[in-house]
C-alpha positions in Angstrom: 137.6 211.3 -9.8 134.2 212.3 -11.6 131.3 210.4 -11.1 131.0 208.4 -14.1 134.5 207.3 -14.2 133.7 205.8 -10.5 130.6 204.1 -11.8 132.6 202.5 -14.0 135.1 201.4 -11.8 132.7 199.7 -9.1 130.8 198.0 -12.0 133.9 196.9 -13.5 135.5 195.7 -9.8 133.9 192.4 -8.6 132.0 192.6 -5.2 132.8 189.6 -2.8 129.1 187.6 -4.4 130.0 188.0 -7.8 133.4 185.7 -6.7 131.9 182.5 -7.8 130.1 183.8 -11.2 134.4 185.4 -11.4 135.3 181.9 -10.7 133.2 180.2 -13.7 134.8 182.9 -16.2 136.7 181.7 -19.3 140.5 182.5 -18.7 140.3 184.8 -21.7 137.4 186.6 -20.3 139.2 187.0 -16.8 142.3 188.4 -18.4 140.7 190.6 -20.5 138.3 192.0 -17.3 141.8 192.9 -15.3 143.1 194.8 -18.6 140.2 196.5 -18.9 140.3 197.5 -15.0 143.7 198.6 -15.2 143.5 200.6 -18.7 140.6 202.7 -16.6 142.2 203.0 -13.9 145.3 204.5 -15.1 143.3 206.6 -17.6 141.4 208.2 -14.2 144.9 208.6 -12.1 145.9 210.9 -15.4 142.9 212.9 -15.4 142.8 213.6 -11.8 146.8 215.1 -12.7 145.4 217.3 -15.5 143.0 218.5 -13.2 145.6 219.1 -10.7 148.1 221.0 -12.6 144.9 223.3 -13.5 145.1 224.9 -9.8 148.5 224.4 -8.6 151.9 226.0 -9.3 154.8 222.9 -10.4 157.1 222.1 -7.1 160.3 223.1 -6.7 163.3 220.9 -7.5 164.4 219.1 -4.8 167.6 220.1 -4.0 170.9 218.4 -4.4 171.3 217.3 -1.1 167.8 215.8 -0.6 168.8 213.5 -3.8 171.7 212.6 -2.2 169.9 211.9 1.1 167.2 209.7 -0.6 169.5 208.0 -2.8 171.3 206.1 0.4 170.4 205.0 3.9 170.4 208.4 6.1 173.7 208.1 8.4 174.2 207.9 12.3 174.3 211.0 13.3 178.0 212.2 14.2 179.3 213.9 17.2 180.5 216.7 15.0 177.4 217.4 13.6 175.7 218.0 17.0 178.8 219.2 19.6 179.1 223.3 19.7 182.3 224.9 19.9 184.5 224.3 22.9 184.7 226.8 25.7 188.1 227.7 24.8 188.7 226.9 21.0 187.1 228.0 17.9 185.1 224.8 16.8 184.1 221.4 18.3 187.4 219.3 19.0 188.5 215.7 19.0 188.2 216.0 23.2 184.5 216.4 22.7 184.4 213.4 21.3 186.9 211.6 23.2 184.8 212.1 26.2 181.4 211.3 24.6 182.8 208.1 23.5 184.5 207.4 27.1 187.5 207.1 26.2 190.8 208.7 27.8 191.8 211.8 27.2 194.8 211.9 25.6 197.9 214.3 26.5 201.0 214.3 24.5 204.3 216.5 26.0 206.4 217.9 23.7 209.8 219.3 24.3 213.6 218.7 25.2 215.1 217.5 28.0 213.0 220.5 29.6 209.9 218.6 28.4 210.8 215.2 29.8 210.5 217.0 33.0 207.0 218.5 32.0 205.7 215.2 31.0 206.6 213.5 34.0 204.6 216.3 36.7 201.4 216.3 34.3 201.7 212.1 34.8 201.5 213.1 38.3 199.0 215.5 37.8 196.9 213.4 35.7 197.2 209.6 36.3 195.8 206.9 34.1 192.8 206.2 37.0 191.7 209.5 36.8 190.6 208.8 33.0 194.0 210.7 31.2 197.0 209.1 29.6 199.8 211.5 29.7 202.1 210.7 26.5 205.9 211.6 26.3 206.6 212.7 22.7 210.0 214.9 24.4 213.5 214.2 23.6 216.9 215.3 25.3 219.1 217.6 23.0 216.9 218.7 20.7 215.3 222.1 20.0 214.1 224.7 17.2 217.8 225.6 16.1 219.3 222.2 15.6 217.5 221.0 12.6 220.6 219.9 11.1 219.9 217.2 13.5 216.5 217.0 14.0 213.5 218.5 12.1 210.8 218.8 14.8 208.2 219.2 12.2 209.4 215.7 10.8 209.4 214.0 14.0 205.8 215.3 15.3 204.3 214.0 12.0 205.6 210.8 12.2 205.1 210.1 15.5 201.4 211.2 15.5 201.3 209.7 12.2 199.2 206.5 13.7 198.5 207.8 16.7 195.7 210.5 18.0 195.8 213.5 20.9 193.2 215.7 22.6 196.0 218.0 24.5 199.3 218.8 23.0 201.6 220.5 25.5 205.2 222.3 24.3 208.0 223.1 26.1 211.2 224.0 23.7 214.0 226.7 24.4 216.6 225.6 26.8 218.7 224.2 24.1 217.7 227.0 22.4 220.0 229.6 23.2 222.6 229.9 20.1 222.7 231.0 16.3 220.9 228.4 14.1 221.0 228.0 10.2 217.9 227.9 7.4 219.2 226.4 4.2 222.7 228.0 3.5 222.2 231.4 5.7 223.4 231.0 9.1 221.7 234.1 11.9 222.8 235.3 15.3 220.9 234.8 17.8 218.4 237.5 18.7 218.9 239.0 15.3 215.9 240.3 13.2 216.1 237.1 10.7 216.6 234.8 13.6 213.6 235.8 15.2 211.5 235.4 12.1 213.1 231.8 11.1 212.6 230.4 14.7 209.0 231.7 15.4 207.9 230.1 11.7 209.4 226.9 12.7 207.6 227.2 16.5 204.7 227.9 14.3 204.7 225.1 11.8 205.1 222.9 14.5 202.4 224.0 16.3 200.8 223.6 12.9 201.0 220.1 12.8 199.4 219.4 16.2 196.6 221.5 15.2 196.1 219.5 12.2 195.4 216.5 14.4 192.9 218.4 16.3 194.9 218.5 19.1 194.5 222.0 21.8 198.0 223.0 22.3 199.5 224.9 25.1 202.7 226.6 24.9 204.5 226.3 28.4 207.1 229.0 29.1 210.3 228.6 30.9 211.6 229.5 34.6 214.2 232.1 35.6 217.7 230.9 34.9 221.0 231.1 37.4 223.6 232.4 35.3 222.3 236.3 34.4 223.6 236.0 30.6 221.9 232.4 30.1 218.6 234.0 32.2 218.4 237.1 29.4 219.2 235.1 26.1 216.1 232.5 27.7 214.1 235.9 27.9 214.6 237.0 24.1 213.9 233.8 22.9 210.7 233.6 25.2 209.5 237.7 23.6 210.0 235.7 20.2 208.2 232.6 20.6 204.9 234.3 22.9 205.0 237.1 19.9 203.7 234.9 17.5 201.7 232.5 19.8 199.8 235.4 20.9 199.0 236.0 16.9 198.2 232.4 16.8 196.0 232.5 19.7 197.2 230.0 21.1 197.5 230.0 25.0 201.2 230.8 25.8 201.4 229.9 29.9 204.2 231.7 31.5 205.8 230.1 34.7 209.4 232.4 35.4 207.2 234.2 38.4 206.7 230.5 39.8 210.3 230.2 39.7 211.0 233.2 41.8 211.9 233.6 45.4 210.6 236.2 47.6 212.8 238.9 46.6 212.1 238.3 42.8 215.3 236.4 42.4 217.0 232.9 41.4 217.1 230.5 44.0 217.8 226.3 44.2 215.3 226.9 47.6 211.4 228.1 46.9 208.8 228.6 49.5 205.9 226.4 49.1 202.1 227.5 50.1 202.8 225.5 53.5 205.7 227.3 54.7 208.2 224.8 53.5 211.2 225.5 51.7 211.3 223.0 49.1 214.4 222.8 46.6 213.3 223.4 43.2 216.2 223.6 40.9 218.7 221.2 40.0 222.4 221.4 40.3 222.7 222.7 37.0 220.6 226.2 37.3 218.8 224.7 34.4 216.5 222.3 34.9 214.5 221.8 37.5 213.7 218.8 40.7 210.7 216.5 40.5 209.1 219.2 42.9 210.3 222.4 41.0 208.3 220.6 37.8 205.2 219.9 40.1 205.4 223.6 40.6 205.6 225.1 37.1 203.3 222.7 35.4 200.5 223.7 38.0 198.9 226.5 36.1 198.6 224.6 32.5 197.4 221.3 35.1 194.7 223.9 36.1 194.1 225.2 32.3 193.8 221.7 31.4 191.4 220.5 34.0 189.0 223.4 33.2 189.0 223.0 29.2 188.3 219.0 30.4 185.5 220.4 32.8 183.9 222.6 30.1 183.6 220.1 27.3 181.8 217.4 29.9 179.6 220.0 30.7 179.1 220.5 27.1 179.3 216.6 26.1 176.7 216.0 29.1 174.1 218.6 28.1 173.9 217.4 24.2 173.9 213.9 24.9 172.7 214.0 28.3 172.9 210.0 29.1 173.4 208.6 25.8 176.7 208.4 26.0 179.5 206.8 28.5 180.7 208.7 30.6 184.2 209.6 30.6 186.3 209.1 33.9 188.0 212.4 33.1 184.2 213.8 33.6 184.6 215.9 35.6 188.1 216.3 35.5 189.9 215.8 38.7 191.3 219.4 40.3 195.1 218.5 39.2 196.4 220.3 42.6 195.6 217.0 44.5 197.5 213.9 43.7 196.0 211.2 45.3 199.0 208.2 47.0 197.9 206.1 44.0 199.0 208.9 41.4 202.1 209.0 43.2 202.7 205.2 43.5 201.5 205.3 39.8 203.8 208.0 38.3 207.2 207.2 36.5 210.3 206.0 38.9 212.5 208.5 37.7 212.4 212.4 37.4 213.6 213.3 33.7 215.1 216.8 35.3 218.1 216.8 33.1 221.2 215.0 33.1 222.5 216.5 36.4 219.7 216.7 38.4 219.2 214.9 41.3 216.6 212.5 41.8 213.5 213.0 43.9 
């Protein structure tokens, strides 16, 4: 501001003695005073700009999101914003902020009759006090080549429809083993179209859990008893692996676990302890509450560490912002406490002719 235009405006402004003389004004007078005061004022704020521009190059437009951003209250900031990507998976997931908010992490097992079996070892792996919830989304009888039946895809996206997962685990084939139809063509099994048909469909529904955030593990199947059964299970197994392997997504095999010592079938396995333990059921199919323990140990493992990682992950952002989740850290799924055990289901899901525990 120059100097005469701030002579002006302390002669005009009052000082605290003139506020008697101000008081004994006419109202005219006193209205006209402020006009006058604000007239010069505003007449000095656009010189000052002129000035200004003179010297200095026009901003920048503020850009797009800024407006946006000034136009409404800034929001909380959300975990997705903030979480990296997970040890394992490309991009933060849903677990990350499952366990940032404390809350369960959430397991769903998917399969056939197979699956029930799978579901009910991963409860005992994982029991509700250890901070998981193991979910059974499995159902006897049904598979990738019966979707004259069932449509798998169908099924997933309704049941997940209202409902949310951190960990989806699959275990499909034993029913698996036979020609199947797409539309009006029917295929052989093991042919080149039947390949193609039944890996899209494993991939579509792999697609769907995927689209609900969920990581997904593909769990493989064991050695079978009769030798022509045991090689169909092994082409369907090449087909299925193939094209999770070009999904990246982790395809866990278990047939060595299923193995005895001299790389054959047995109903009798040797556990770490010494102890032959009888793993199969009568069937040569499915497997004994034991047998299941056994196979679902490495994806248990697989599981505990992706669980690890994130709460190291979860822990280091938020450090202790957040709740802590009782899954952090994740409980090494080897050792079942007596709870777990009294906690776990009544009843082994190892097929229709399998004996029980």
């Amino acid at each position: 501001m120059s100097d005469s235009l701030q002579a002006s405006v302390e002669t005009i402004e009052p000082s605290p003695a003139d506020a008697p003389v101000r008081a004994r004004r006419k109202p005219g007078q006193f209205l006209f005073d402020r006009t006058l005061v604000l007239l010069i004022g505003v007449a000095a704020g656009a010189m000052m700009g002129l000035a200004f521009m003179k010297n200095a190059e026009p901003p920048a437009p503020a850009p797009a999101a800024a407006i946006a951003h000034a136009a409404a209250p800034a929001p909380t900031p959300q975990p997705a914003t903030t979480l990296p990507a997970s040890a394992e998976w490309e991009g933060p997931l849903p677990l990350m902020h499952t366990l940032a908010a404390g809350r369960p992490v959430r397991i769903g097992v998917f399969g056939d009759s197979f699956g029930d079996g799978v579901w009910a070892a991963l409860y005992r792996h994982f029991p509700p006090n250890s901070g998981y919830q193991v979910i059974k989304y499995s159902q006897q009888a049904t598979g990738f080549t019966r979707y004259q039946q069932l449509n798998l895809e169908e099924r997933a996206r309704t049941q997940l429809a209202s409902e949310s997962i951190d960990i989806a685990v699959i275990n499909f084939g034993a029913n698996d083993t036979q020609g199947l139809y797409d539309g009006a063509h029917a295929y052989g099994l093991g042919s080149r179209q039947w390949r193609k048909v039944y890996a899209d469909r494993a991939e579509r529904f792999v697609g769907v859990l995927r689209d609900h955030g969920a990581a997904v593990y593909w769990m493989g199947l064991p050695v079978m008893r009769k030798a022509d059964y045991d090689q169909q299970v092994v082409t369907l197994s090449g087909t299925v692996k193939e094209r999770m392997d070009r999904l990246r997504i982790p395809y866990v095999e278990v047939k060595d676990l299923s193995l005895d010592k001299n790389g054959g079938y047995s109903d009798y396995l040797d556990e770490p302890t010494g102890r032959s333990i009888q793993m199969r059921a009568s069937d040569g199919i499915h497997m004994t509450a034991a047998g299941y323990s056994r196979l679902t140990r490495p994806i248990a493992a697989r599981i505990a560490r992706l669980v690890e990682s994130d709460c190291a992950i979860v822990q280091a952002v938020y450090g202790g912002d957040r709740p802590a989740s009782r899954a952090c850290p994740a409980l090494a799924p080897a050792s079942a406490s007596a709870s777990a055990s009294a906690s776990a289901p009544a009843t082994s899901p190892a097929g229709k002719d399998a004996p029980r525990p």
